[in-house]
VOGU-3710 file (C-alpha; in Angstrom, 3 decimals, decimal comma):
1> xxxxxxxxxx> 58,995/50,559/229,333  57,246/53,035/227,410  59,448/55,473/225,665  58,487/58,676/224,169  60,589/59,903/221,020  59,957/63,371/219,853  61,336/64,669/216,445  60,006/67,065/213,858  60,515/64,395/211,269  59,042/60,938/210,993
11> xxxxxxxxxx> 61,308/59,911/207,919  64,562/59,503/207,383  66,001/62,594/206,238  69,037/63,136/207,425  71,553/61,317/210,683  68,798/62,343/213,320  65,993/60,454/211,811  68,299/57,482/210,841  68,866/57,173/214,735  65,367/57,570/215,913
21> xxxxxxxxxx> 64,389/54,541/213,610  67,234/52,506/214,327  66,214/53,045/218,598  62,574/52,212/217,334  63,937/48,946/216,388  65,921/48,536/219,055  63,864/49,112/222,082  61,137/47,348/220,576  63,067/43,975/219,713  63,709/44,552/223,349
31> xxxxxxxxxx> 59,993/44,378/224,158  59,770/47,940/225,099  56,901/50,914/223,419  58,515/53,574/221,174  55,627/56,073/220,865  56,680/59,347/218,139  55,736/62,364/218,307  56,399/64,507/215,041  54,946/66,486/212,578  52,062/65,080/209,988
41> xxxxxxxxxx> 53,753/65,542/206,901  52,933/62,973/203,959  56,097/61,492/203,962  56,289/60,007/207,231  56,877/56,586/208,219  53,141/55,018/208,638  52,146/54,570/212,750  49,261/54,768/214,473  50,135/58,110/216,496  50,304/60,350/212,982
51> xxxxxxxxxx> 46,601/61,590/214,649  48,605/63,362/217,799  51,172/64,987/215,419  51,312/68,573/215,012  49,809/70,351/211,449  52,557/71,144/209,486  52,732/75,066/208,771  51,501/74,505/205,052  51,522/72,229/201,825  52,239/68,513/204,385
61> xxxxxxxxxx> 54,340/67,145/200,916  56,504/70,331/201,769  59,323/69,651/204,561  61,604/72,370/204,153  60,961/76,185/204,865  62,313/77,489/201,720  59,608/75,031/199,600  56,228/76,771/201,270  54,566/79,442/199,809  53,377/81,104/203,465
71> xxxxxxxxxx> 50,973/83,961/202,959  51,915/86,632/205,831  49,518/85,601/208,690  50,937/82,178/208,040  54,309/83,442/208,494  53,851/85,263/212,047  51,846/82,026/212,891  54,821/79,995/212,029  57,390/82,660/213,817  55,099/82,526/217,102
81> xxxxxxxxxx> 55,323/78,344/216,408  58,777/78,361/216,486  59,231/80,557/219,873  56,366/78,691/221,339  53,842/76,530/220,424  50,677/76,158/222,660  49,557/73,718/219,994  52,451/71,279/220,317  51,771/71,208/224,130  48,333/70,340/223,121
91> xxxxxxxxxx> 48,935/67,403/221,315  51,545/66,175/223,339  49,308/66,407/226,539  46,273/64,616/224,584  49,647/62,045/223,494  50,459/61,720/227,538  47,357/60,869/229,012  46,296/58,578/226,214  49,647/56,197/226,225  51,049/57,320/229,767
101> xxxxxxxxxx> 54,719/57,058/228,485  57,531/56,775/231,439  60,092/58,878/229,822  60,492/61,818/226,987  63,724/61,467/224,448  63,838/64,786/222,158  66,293/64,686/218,962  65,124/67,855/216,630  61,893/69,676/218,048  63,247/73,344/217,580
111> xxxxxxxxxx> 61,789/74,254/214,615  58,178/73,147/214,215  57,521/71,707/217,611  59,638/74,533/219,536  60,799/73,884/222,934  57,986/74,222/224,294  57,252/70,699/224,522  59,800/70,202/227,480  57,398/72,633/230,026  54,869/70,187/228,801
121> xxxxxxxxxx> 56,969/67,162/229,398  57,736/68,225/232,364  54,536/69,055/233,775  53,207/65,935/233,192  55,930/64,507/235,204  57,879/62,996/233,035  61,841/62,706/232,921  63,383/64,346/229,955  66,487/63,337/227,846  67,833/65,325/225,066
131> xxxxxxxxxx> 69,860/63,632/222,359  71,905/66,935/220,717  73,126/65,730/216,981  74,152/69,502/216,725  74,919/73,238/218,625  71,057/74,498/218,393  71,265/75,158/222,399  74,588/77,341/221,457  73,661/78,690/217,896  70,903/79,758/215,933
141> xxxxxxxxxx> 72,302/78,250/213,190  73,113/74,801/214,791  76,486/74,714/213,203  78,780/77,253/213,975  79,282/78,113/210,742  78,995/81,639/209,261  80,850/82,419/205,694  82,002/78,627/205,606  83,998/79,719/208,215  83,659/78,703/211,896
151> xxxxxxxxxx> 82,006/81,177/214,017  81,123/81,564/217,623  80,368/85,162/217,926  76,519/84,260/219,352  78,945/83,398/222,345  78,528/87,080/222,880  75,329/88,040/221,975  72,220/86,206/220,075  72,375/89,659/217,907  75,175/88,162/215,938
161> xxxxxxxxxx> 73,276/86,050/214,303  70,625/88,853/213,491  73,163/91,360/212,719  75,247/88,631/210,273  71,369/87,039/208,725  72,572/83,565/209,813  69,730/81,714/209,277  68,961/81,470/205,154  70,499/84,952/204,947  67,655/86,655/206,360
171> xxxxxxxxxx> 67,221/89,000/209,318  63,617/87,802/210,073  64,337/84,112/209,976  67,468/84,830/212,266  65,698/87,280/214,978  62,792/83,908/215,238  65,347/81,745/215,774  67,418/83,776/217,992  64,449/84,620/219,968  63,111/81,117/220,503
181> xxxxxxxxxx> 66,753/80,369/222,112  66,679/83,793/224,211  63,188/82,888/225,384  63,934/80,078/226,776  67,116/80,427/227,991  65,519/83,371/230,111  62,566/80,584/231,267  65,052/78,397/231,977  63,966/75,312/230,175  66,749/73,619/229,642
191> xxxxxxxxxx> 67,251/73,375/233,330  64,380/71,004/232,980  66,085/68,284/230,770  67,151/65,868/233,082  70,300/64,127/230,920  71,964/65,520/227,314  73,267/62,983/225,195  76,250/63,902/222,851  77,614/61,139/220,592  80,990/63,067/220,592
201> xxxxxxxxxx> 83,444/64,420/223,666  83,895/67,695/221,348  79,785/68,324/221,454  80,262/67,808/225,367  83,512/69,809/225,977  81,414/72,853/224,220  78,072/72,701/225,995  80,057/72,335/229,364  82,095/75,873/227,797  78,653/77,396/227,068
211> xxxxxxxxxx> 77,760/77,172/231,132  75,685/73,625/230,430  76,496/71,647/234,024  78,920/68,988/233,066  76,622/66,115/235,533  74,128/66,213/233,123  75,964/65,834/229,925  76,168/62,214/229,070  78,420/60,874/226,320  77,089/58,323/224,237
221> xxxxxxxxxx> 78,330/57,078/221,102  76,096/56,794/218,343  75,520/52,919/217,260  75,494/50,648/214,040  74,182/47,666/213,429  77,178/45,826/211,807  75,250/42,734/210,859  73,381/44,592/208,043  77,036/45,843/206,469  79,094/42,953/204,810
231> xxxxxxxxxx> 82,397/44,049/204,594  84,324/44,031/201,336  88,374/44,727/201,258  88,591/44,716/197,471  87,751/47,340/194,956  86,522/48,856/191,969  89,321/51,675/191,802  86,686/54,842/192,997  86,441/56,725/195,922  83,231/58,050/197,238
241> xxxxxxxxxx> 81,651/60,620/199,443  78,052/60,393/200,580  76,239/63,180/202,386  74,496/66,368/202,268  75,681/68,454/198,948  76,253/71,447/201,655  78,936/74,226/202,464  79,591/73,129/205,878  79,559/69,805/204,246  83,062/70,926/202,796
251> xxxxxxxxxx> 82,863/69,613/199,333  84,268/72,458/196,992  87,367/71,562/199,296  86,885/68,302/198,042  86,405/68,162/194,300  89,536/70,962/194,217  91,439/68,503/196,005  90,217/65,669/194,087  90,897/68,019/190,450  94,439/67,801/191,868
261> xxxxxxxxxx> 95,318/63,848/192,207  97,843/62,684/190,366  96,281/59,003/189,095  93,213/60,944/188,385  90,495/58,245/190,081  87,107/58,771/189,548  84,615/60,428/192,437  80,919/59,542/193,481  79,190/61,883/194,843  76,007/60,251/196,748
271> xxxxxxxxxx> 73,395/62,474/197,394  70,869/65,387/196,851  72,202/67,668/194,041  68,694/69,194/192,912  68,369/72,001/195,694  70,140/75,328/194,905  73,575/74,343/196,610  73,710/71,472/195,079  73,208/72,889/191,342  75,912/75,658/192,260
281> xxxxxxxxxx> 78,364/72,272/192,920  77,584/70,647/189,679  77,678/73,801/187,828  81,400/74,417/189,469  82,038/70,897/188,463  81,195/71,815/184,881  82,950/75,321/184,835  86,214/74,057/186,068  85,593/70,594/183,641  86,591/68,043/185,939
291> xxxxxxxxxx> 85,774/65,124/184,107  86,646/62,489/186,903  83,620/63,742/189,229  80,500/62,295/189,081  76,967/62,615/190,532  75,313/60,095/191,296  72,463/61,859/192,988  70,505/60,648/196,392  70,559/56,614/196,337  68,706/54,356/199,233
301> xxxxxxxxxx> 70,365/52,607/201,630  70,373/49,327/199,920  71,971/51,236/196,801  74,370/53,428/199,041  75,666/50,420/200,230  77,110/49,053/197,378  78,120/51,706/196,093  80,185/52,218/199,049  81,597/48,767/199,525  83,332/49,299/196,363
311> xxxxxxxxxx> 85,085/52,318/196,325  89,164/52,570/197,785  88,176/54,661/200,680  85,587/57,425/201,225  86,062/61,141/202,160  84,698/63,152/204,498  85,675/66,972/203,891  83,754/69,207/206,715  84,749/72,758/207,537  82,412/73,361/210,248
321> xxxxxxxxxx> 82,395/71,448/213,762  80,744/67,885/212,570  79,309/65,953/215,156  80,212/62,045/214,666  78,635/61,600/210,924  77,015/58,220/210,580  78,649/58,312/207,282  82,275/57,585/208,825  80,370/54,532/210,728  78,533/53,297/207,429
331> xxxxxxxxxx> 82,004/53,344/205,598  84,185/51,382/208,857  81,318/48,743/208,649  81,992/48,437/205,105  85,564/47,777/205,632  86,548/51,239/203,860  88,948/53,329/205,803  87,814/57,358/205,603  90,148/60,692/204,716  88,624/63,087/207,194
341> xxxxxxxxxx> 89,140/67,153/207,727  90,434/67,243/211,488  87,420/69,538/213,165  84,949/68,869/215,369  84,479/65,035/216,629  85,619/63,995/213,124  89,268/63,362/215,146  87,658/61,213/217,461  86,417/58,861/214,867  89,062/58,799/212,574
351> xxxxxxxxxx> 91,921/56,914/213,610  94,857/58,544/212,104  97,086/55,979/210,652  94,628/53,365/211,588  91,200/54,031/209,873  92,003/56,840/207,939  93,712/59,756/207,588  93,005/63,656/208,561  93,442/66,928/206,788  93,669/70,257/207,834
361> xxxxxxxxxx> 89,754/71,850/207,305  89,532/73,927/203,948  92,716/72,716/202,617  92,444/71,236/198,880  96,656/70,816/199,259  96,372/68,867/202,095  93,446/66,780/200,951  94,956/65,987/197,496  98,267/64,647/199,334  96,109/62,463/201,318
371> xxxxxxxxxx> 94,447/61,273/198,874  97,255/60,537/196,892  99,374/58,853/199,832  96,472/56,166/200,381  96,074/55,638/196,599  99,836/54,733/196,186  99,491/52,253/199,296  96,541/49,794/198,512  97,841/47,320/201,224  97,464/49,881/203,632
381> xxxxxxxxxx> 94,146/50,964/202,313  92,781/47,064/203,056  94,516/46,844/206,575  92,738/50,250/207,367  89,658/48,589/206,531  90,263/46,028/208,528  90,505/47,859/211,476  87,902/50,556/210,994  85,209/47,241/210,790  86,811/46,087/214,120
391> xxxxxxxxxx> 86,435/49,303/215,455  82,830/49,104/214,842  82,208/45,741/215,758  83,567/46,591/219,119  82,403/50,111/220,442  79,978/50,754/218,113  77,097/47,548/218,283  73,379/48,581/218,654  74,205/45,903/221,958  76,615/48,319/223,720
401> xxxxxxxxxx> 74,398/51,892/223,056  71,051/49,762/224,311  72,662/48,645/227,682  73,882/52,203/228,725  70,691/53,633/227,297  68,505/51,489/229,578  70,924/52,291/232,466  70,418/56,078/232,053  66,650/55,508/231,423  66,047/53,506/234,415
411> xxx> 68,597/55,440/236,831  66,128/58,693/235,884  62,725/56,776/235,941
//
């Protein structure tokens, strides 16, 4: 089988990208074609299909908007990109008739490939699966988010997210993005995706209360391949949190509740703290002189590993509506139980009692106590472990995501 995977990035960057490589893998030690489409920026993975990916809007060794230096007629370019991009169908036909794939998967294409790429997908012929790892088909934003406070006021109008500069505080950015989503809501292409996967029930329950029909919402866990995560019940006496350095991410909520243990552990935090939010974090780390926090800046996986097969437990402190972090996953097939906020599918991974514990969302109080709870009960903190690998082992293998995969891809085929 030939599968086409579309996403805007051909690196790993973030959960999305970790997936797409992980199904490369898969399918093809299962003697099927993975052909990407993405965007040509410098960092991508090497393949032989970087000639059919789209031109990035600038500077290629620049992935993120705020990082280009866009002269005007570059910016209404990119704007018109965004809402549609003839060019993207371009490519992708030239991609089509030159590998003749038998079915599309899109992860991320909103931004610099636009939606666009379904009419064209669809055109050709080809059946269309959408993987959603967030709310882009339900807010502008992607994360319901708005003031680190949930927010679903785009329910009522796209305007919202104009009126309340949603997208990096700016009216312009938010009117492209809210456009893009109007557009083709109004041409209907969505209606052309033949299955949505969601890795969580939450992500389904909302698309299905957004008017998405419920028969073509398909819940799929996301997968991990257990065999490259040796477990380890012991410890070093730290706890850790790896992820985007973030406001939605929740982690002011975090180092407050951390500031307010009682044993006074030290905290790793693994990951990105060079962009502006996450200088404002270390600079609140250093204002409020919490001496038990530190950075340990973004590490591989090798690295993140075992780092993370050390520590107690891990936390994961999210005020908006997560959608099943791989992180939780990474730390379960490390053995390492996980203190989760209770939002979003977060609930659904976490175990409470079992393989972890919840918090209420944007609650330092209720953090610190559980923090403190699983710190006094190190017994308990192994026999969570235990279970969160089993957990894993049995619901999560690459073995059990593959076989409904290739059901779903074969029933639409």
């Amino acid at each position: 089988m030939k599968v086409l995977v579309s996403n805007y990035r051909y690196f790993v960057s973030g959960g999305p990208e970790r997936y797409m490589f992980s199904l490369k893998q898969m399918l093809e030690n299962n003697g099927h074609q993975f052909i990407p489409f993405s965007v040509a920026y410098t960092r991508n993975e090497a393949t032989d299909y970087q000639k059919y990916f789209m031109d990035p809007p600038g500077d290629p060794s620049k992935v993120y908007f705020r990082e280009l230096n866009l002269s005007l007629t570059e910016k209404i370019k990119f704007a018109l990109n965004v809402i549609y991009s003839f060019k993207a169908t371009s490519r992708l036909n030239r991609l089509f008739k030159d590998t003749r794939p038998d079915i599309m998967q899109t992860l991320q294409i909103h931004t610099f490939l636009s939606y666009s790429i379904i009419d064209a997908a669809k055109k050709y012929g080809l059946p269309i699966v959408s993987r959603m790892s967030n709310y882009q088909l339900m807010c502008p934003a992607e994360h319901f988010l708005r003031d680190q406070q949930v927010c679903e006021e785009c329910k009522k109008s796209l305007c919202n997210a104009i009126r309340y500069k949603c997208i990096q505080n700016s009216a312009a950015g938010s009117a492209i993005k809210a456009a893009a989503l109007k557009l083709h809501r109004m041409k209907k292409t969505f209606d052309k995706v033949d299955r949505f996967i969601v890795p969580s029930k939450f992500l389904r329950s909302k698309m299905i209360e957004y008017g998405f029909p419920a028969e073509k919402i398909v819940y799929l866990p996301s997968f991990i391949n257990t065999n490259d995560f040796t477990p380890e019940y012991s410890s070093d006496g730290y706890i850790a949190y790896s992820g985007r350095i973030a406001a939605e991410k929740g982690v002011r909520t975090m180092i407050d509740g951390f500031a307010k243990t009682k044993s006074k552990p030290k905290l790793y935090i693994i990951g990105n703290n060079t962009d502006p939010e996450g200088m404002r974090i270390r600079q609140y780390v250093q204002e409020k002189d919490i001496s038990n926090v530190e950075f340990l800046g973004y590490q591989p996986i090798s690295s993140l590993k075992e780092i993370l097969k050390k520590a107690l437990f891990t936390l994961c402190p999210s005020q908006w509506y997560e959608n099943t972090p791989m992180s939780i996953y990474e730390s379960f097939a490390l053995g390492k139980p996980v203190i989760g906020a209770n939002i979003g599918s977060i609930p659904e991974q976490i175990v409470e009692g079992k393989t972890g514990l919840l918090f209420k969302p944007n609650d330092s109080n209720d953090l610190s106590e559980k923090i403190n709870y699983l710190i006094d009960r190190p017994k308990l903190i192994r026999k969570m472990g235990r279970e969160a690998r089993n957990v894993v082992e049995r619901f999560h293998s690459p073995e059990v995501h593959y076989n409904q995969l290739m059901q779903l891809y074969e029933q639409l085929i």
